[in-house]
TIGURO-829434 format. One line per field, with one value per residue: x, y, z of N, C-alpha, C in turn; residue number from 1. Coordinates in pm, whole numbers, always signed. Layout:
% TIGURO-829434
nxx X/...
nyy Y/...
nzz Z/...
caxx X/...
cayy Y/...
cazz Z/...
cxx X/...
cyy Y/...
czz Z/...
num NUM/...
//
This chain:
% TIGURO-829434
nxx +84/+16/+94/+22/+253/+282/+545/+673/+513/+477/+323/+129/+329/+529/+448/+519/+505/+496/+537/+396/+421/+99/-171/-256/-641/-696/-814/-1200/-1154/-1163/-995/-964/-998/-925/-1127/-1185/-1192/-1199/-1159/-1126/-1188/-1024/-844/-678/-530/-464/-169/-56/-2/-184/-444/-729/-688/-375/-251/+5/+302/+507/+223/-72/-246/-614/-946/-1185/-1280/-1414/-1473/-1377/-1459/-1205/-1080/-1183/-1098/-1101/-1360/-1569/-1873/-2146/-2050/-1876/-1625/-1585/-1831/-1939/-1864/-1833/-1610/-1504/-1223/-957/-667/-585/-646/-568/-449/-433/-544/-624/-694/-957/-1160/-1440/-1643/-1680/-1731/-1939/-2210/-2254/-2592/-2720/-2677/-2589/-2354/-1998/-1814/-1976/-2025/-1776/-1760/-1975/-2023/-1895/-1973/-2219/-2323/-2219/-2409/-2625/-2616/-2569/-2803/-3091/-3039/-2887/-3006/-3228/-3403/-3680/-3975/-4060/-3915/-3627/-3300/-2991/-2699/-2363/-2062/-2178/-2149/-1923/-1810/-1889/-2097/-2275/-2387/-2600/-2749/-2941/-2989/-3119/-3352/-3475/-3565/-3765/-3734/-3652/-3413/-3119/-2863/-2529/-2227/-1933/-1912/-2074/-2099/-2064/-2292/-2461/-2467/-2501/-2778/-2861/-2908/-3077/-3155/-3341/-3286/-3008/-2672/-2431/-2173/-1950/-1997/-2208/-2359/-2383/-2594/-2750/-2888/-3012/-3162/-3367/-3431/-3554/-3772/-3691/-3664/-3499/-3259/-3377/-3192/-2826/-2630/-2269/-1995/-1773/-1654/-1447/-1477/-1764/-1910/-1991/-2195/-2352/-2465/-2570/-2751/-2953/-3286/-3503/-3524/-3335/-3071/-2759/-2525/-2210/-1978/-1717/-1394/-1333/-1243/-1018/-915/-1085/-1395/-1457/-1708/-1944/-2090/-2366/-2545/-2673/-2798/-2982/-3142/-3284/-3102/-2946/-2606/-2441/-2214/-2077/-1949/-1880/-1746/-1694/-1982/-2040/-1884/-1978/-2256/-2339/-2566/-2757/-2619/-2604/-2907/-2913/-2752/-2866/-3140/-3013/-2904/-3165/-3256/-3092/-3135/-3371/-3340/-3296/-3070/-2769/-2394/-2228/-1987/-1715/-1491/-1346/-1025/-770/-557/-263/-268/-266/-118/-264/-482/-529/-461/-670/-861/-761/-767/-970/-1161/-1313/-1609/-1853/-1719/-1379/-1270/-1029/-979/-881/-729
nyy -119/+208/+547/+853/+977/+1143/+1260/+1447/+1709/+1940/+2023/+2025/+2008/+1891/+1619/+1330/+1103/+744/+370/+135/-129/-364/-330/-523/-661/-672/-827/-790/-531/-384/-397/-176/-110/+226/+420/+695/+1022/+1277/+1564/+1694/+2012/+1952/+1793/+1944/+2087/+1848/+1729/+1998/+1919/+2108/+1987/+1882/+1621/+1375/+1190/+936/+959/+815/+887/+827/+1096/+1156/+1157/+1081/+871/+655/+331/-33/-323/-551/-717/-890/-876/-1118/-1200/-993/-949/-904/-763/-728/-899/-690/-520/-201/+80/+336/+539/+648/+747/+855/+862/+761/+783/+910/+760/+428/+204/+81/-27/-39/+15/-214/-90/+141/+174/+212/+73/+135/+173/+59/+215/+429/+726/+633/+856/+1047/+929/+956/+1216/+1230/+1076/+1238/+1528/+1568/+1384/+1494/+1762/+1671/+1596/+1781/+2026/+1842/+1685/+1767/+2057/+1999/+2110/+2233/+2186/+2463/+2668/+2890/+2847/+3007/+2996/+2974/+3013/+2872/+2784/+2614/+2271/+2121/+2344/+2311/+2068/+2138/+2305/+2139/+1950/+2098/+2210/+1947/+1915/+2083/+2311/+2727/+2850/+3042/+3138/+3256/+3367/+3437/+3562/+3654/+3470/+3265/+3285/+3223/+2970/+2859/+2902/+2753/+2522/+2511/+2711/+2973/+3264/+3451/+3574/+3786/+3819/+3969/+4239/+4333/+4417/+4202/+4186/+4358/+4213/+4007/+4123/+4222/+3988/+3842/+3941/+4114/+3922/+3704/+3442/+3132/+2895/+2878/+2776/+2763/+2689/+2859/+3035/+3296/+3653/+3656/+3535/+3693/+3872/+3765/+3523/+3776/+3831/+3606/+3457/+3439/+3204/+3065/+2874/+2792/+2701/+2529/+2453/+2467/+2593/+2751/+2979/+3052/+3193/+3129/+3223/+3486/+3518/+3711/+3628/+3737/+3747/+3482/+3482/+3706/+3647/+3393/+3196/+2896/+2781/+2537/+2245/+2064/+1788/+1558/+1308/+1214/+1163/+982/+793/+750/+738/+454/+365/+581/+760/+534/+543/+796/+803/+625/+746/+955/+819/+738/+994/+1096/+843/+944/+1217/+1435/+1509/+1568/+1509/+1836/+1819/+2002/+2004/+1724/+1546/+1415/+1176/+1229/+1482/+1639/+1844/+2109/+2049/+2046/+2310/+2444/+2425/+2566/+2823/+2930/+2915/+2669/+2545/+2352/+2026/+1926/+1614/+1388/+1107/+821/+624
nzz +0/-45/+136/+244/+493/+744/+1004/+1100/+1311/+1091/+925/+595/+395/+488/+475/+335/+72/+58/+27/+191/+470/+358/+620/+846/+946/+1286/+1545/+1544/+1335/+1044/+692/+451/+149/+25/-179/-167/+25/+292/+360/+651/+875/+1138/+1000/+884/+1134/+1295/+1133/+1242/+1505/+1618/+1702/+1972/+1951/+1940/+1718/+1752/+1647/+1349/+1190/+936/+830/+762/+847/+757/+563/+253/+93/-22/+168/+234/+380/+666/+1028/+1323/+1466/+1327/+1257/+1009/+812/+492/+282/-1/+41/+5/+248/+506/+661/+945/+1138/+1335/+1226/+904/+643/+435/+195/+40/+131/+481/+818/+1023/+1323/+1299/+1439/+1370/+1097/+839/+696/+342/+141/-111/-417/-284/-341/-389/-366/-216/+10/+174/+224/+404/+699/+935/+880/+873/+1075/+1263/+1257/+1266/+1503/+1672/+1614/+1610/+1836/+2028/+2039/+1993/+1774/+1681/+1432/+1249/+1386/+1339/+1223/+1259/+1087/+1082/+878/+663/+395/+424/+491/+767/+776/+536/+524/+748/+687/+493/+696/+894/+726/+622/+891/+913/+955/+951/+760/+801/+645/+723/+511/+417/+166/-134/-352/-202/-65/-257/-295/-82/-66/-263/-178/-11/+189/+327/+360/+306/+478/+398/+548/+584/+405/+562/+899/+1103/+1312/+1255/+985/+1091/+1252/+1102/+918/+1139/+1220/+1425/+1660/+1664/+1602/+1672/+1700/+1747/+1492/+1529/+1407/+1326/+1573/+1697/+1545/+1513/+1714/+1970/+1856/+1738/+1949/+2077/+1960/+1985/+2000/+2274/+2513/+2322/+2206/+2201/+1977/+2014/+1800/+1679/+1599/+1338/+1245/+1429/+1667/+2042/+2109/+2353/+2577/+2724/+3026/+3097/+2860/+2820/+3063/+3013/+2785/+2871/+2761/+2603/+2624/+2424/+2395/+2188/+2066/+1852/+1826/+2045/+2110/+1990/+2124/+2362/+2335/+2151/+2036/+2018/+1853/+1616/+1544/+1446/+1203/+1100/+1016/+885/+639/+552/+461/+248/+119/-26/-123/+29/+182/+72/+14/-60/-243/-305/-463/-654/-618/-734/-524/-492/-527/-265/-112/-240/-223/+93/+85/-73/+164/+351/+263/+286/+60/+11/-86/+46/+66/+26/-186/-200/-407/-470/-786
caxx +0/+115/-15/+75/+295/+301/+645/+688/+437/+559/+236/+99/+445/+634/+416/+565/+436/+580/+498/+425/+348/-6/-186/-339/-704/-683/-981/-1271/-1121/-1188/-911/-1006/-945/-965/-1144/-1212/-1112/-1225/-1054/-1198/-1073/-951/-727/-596/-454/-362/-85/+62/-27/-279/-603/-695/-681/-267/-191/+137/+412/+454/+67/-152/-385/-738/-1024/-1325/-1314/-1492/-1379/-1467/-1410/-1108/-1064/-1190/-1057/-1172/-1482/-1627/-2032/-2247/-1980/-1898/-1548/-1624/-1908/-1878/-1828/-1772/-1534/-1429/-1100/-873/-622/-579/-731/-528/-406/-490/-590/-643/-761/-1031/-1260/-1587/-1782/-1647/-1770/-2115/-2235/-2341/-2659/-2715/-2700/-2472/-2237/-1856/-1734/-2046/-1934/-1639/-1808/-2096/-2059/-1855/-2029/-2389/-2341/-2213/-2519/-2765/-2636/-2555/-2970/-3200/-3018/-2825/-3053/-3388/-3477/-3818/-4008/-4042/-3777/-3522/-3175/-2833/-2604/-2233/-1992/-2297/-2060/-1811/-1867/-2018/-2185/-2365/-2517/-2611/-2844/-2950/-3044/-3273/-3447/-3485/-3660/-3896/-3670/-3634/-3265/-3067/-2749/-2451/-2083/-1838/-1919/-2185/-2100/-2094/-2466/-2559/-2458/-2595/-2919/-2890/-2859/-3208/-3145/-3419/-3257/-2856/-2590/-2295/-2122/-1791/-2018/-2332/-2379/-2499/-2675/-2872/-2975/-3064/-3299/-3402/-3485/-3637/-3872/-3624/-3659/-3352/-3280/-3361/-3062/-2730/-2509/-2134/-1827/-1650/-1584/-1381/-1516/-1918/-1993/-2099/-2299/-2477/-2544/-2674/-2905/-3053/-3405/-3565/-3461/-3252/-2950/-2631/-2390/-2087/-1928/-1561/-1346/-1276/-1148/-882/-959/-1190/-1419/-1492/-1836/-2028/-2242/-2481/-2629/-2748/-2903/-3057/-3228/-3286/-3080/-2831/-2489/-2458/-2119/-2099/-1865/-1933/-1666/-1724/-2103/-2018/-1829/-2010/-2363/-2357/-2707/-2821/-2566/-2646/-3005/-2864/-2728/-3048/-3213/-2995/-2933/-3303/-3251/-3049/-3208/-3549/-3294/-3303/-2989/-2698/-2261/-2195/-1855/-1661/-1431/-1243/-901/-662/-465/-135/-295/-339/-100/-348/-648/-502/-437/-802/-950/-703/-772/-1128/-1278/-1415/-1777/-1885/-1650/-1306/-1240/-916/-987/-775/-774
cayy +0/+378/+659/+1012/+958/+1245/+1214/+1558/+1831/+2052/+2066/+1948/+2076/+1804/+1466/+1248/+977/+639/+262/+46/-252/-333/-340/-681/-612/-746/-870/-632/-477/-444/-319/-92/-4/+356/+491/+839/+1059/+1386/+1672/+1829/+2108/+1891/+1721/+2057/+2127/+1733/+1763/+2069/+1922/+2137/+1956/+1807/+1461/+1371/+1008/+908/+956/+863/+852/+887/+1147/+1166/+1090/+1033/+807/+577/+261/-123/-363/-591/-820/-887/-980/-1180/-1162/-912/-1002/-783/-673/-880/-795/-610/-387/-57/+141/+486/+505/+766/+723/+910/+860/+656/+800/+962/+632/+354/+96/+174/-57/+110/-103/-225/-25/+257/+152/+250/+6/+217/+140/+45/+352/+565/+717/+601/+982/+1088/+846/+1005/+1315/+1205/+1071/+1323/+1647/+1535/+1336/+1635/+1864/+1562/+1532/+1908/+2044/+1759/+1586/+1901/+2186/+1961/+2210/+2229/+2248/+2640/+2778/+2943/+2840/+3084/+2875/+3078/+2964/+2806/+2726/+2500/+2118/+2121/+2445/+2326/+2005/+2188/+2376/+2058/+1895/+2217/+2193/+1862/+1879/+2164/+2445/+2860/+2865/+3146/+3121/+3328/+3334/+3579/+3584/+3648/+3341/+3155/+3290/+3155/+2838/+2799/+2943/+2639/+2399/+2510/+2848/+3086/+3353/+3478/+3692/+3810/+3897/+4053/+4352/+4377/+4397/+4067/+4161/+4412/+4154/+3915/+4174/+4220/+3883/+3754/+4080/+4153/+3821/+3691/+3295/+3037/+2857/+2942/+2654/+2790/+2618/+2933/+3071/+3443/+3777/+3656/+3441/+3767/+3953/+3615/+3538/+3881/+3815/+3547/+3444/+3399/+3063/+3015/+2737/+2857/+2550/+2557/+2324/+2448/+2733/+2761/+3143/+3070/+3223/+3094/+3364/+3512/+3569/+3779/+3533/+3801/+3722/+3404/+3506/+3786/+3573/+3283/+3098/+2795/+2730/+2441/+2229/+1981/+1701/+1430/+1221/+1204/+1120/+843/+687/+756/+688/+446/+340/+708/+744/+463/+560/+924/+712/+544/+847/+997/+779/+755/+1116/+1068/+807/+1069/+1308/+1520/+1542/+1524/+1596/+1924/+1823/+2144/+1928/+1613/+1599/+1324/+1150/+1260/+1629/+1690/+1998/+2148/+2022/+2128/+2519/+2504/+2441/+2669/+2902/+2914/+2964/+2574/+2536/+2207/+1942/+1853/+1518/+1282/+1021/+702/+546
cazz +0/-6/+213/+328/+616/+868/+1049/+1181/+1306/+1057/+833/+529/+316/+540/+439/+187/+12/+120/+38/+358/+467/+378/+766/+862/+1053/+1388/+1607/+1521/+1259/+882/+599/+348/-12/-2/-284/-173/+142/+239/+420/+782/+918/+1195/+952/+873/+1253/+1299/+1107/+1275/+1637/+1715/+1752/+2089/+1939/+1857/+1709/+1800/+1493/+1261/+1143/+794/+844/+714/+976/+690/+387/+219/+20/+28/+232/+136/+474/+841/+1155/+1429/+1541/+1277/+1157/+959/+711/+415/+151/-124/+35/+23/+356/+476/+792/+1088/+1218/+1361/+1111/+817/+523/+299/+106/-57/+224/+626/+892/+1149/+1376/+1240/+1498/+1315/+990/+791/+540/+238/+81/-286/-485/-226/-426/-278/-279/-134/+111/+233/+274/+490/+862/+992/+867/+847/+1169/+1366/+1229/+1314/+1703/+1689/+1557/+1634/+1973/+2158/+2043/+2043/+1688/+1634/+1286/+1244/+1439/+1307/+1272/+1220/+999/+1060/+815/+647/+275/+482/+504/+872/+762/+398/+632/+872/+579/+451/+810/+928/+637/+643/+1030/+942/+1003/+863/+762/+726/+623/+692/+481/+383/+14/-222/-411/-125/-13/-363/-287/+35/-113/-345/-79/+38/+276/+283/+387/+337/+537/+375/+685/+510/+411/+611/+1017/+1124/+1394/+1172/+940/+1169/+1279/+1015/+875/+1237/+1267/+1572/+1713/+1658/+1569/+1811/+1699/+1656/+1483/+1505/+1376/+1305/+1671/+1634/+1568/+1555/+1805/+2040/+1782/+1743/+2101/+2142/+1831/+1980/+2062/+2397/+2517/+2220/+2224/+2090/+1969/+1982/+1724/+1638/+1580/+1233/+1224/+1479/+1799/+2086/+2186/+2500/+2559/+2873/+3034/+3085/+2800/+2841/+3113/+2983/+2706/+2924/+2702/+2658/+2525/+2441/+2370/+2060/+2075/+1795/+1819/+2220/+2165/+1922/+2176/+2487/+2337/+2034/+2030/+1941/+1710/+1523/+1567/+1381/+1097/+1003/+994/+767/+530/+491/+377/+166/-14/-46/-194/+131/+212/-17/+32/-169/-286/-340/-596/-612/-657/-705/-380/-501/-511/-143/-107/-327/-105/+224/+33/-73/+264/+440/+179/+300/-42/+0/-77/+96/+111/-64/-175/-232/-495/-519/-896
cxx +88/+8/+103/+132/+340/+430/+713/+605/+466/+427/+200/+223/+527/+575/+494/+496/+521/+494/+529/+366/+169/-69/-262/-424/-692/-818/-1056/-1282/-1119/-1099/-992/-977/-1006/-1030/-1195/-1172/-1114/-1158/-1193/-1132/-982/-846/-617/-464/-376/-245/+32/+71/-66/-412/-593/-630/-529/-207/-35/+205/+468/+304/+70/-265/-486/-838/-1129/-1258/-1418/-1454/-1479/-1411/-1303/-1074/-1082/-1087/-1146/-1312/-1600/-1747/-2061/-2189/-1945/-1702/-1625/-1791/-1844/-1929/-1793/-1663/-1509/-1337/-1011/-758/-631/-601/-702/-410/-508/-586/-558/-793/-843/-1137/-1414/-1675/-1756/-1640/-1902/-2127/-2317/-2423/-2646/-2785/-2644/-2372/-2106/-1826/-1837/-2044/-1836/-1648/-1902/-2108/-1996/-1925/-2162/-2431/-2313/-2354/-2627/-2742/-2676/-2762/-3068/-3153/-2989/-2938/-3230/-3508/-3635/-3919/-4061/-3999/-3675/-3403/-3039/-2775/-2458/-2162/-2050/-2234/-1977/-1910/-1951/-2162/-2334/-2427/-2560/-2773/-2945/-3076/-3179/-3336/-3513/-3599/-3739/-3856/-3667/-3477/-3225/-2917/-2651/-2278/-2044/-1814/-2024/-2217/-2115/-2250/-2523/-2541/-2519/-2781/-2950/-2893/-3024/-3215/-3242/-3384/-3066/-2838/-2473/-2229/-1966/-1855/-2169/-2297/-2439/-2572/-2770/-2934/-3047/-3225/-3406/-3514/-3570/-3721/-3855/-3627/-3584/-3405/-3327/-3251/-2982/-2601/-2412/-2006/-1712/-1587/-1540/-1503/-1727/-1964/-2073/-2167/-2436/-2552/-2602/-2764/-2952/-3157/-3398/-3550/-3427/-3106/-2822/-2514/-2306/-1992/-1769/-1521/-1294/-1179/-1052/-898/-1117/-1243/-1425/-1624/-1851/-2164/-2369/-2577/-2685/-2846/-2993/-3138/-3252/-3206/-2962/-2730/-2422/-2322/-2184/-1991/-1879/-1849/-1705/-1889/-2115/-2006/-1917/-2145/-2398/-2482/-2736/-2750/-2595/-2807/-3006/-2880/-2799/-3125/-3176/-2978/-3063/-3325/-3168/-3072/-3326/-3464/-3329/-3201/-2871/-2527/-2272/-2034/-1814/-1538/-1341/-1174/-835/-572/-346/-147/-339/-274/-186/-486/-649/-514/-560/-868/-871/-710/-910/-1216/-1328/-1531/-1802/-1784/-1483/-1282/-1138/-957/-829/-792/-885
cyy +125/+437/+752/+970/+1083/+1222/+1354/+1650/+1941/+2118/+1988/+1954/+1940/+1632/+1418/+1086/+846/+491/+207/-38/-281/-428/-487/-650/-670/-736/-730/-528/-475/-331/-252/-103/+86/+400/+646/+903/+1221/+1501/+1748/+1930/+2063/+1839/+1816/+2108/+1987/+1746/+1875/+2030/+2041/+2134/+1876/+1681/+1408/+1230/+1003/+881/+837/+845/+925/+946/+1120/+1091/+1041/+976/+735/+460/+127/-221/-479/-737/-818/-955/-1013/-1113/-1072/-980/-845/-697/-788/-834/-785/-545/-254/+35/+294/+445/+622/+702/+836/+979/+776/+667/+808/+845/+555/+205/+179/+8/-31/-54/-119/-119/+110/+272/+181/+197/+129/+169/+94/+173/+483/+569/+743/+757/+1050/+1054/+857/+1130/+1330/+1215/+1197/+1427/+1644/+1420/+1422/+1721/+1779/+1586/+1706/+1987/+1937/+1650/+1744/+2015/+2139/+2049/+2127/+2231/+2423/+2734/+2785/+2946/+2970/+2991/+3003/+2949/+2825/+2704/+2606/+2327/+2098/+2230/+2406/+2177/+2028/+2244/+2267/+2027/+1943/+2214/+2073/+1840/+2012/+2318/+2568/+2832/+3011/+3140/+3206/+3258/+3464/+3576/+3588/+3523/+3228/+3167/+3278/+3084/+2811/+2830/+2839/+2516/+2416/+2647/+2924/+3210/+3375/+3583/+3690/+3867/+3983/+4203/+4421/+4341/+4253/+4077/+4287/+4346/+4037/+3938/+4249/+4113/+3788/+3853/+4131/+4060/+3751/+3509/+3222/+2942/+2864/+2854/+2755/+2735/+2724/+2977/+3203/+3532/+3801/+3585/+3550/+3836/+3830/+3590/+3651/+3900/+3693/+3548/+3396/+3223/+3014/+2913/+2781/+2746/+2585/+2436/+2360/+2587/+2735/+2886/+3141/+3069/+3182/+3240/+3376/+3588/+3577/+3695/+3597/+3782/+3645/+3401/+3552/+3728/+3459/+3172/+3031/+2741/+2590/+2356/+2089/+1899/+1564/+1362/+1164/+1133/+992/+756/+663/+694/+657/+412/+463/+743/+656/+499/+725/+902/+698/+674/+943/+949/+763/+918/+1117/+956/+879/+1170/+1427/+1601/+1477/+1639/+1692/+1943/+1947/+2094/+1814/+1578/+1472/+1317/+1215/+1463/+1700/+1789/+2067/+2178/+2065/+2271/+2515/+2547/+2581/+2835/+2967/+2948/+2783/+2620/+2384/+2145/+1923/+1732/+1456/+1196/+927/+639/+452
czz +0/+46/+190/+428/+706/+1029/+1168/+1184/+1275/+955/+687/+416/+354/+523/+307/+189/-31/+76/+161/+357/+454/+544/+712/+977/+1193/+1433/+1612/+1465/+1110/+817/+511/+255/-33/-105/-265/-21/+165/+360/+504/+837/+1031/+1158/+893/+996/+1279/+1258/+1126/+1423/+1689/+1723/+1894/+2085/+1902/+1834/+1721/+1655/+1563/+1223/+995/+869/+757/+802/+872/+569/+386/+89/+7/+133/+176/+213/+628/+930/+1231/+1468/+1452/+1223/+1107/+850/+658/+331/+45/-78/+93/+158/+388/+662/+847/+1167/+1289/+1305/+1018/+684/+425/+247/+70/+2/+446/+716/+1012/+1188/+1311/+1296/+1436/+1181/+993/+662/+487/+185/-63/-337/-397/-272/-350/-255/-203/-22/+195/+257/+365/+631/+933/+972/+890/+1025/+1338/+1386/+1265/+1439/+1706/+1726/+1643/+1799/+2064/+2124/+2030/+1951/+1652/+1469/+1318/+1321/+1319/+1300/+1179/+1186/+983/+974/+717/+472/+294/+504/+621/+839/+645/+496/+736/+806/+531/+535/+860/+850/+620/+776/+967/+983/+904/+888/+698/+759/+644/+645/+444/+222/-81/-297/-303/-51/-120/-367/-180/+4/-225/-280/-23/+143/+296/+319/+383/+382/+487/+504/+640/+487/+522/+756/+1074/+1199/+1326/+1079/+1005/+1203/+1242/+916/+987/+1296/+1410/+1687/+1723/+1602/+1652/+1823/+1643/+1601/+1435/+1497/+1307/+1450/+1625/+1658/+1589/+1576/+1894/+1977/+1788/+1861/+2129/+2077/+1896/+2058/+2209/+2387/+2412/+2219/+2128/+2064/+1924/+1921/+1699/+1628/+1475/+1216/+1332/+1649/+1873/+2137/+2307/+2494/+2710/+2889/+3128/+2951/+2769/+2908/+3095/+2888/+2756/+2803/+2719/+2570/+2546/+2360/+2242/+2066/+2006/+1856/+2003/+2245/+2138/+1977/+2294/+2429/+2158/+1963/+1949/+1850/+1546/+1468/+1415/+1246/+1023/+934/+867/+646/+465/+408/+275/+52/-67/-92/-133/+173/+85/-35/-84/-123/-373/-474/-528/-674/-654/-582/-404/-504/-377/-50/-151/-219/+35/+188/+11/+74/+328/+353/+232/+187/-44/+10/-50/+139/+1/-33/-251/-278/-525/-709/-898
num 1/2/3/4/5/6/7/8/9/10/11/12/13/14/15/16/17/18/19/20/21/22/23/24/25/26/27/28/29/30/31/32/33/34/35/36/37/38/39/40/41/42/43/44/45/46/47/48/49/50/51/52/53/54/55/56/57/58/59/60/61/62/63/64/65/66/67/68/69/70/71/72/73/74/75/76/77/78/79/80/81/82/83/84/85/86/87/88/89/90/91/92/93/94/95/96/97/98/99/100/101/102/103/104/105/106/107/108/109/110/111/112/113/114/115/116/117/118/119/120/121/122/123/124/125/126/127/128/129/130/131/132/133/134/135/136/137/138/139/140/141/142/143/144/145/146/147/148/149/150/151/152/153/154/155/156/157/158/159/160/161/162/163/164/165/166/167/168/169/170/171/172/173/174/175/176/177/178/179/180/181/182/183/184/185/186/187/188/189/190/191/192/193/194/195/196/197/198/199/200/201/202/203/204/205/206/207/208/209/210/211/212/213/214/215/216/217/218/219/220/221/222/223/224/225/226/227/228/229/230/231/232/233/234/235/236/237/238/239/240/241/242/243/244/245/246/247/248/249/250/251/252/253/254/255/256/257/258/259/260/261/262/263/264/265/266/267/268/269/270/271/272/273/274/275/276/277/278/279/280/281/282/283/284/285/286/287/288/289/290/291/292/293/294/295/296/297/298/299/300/301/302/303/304/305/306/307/308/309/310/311/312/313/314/315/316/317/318/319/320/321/322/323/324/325
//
């Protein structure tokens, strides 16, 4: 097999591309053949050591692909070789094969397309616990979508619409509030030229959202919290723009409302029942043509300088994806 091998936390400049032994699954474990592999912003900081999570060098990054299956170990039922799979790991992704434990496998249906596959659990499984478990959204509330273009952000658009929700989208580009307005949005915020907390109040007849999904963090998380509704739920999913904010927890009070932390990877583990439970649910949307990855483009494995500079670039729209032959 060959991968990316990540040898020093120097960045994505310092991976090189190495043949290695191909892995053998061990009990509970099923190999892969990568065929696709998609880039989170987590897999952006991995590589310089600074996400919480740090696999012990050397490691292959990439936490999401999707591939088939190629060979089990011990103990594994319910998976067969040669079906096709999506996976969440830790690392492993960006190559050509990658062994991850079954329970951390998602048989794909017939007719899920493989790179759609590698864009899926992670983004669409965040915005499922995120919306419909932590924030308990309602059909006709109102959700804030910050950084609404980005991969957590465009299923996030998807999801609320999906439960019955008003979406309004905010990004920092016109083009990118015509893409999220193609995703299903009813409402956009360019936030690069307009006040956000004047269109907010604007578009919620001064009522603000009732929920505020945020995976950017930075300069408008407190405009947001102070736009929101009366017992409104403010999630806090990530810090894309860099800095964590600091927010006056007067204003929770003052809107009786509740901030609320987001931790997929943590719920996965702690409560897999409802996860799995998540799962079902979405793929059922996704076969009803409900929900569906908006791949921002997909790029050949050997092109993933390229794919790191897009994301960090932040002009992604949706998702990028790594394609094996």
């Amino acid at each position: 097999m060959h991968a990316w091998l990540c040898e020093t936390l120097e960045g994505v400049d310092a991976l090189t591309w190495k043949e290695l032994p191909t892995p053998v699954p061990a009990a509970g474990e099923v190999r892969i053949a990568i065929k696709a592999a998609s880039l989170n912003f987590p897999d952006l900081l991995t590589v310089r050591g600074q996400y919480q999570i740090r696999p012990p060098l050397p490691f292959v990054p990439g936490s999401e692909f999707s591939g088939v299956v190629e060979a089990l170990g011990a103990g594994v039922a319910g998976l067969a070789p040669g079906q096709p799979v999506a996976a969440i790991g830790a690392s492993g992704g960006f190559g050509t094969h990658a062994c991850v434990s079954a329970a951390h496998t998602l048989a794909l249906p017939d007719g899920f397309d493989i790179v759609d596959g590698a864009a899926f659990a992670f983004t669409y499984g965040t915005s499922y616990h995120a919306l419909l478990d932590r924030a308990q959204l309602q059909p006709g509330e109102t959700v804030l979508v910050l950084g609404a273009a980005g991969g957590v952000g465009s299923a996030a658009v998807q999801i609320a619409k999906a439960a019955g929700a008003r979406v309004v989208a905010a990004a920092s580009s016109d083009a990118k509030c015509a893409f999220c307005k193609a995703l299903g949005a009813d409402a956009t915020i360019n936030y690069t030229d307009t006040p956000l907390r004047d269109a907010l109040k604007t578009l919620t007849d001064g009522k603000g959202p009732d929920v505020v999904y945020d995976p950017v963090g930075g300069e408008f998380a407190e405009p947001a919290l102070r736009s929101i509704a009366w017992r409104g739920r403010y999630l806090v999913i990530g810090f894309a723009q860099g800095a964590i904010p600091t927010l006056p927890l007067n204003l929770p009070l003052l809107k009786g409302a509740s901030l609320v932390g987001v931790f997929w990877g943590e719920f996965v583990r702690r409560e897999p029942r409802a996860h799995a439970t998540a799962m079902k649910q979405l793929l059922q949307w996704y076969e009803q043509g409900r929900v569906k990855p908006a791949i921002d483009r997909p790029l050949p494995m050997s092109e993933i300088r390229a794919a790191y500079a897009r994301m960090a670039s932040r002009q992604v729209q949706g998702k990028v994806v790594l394609v094996n032959p």
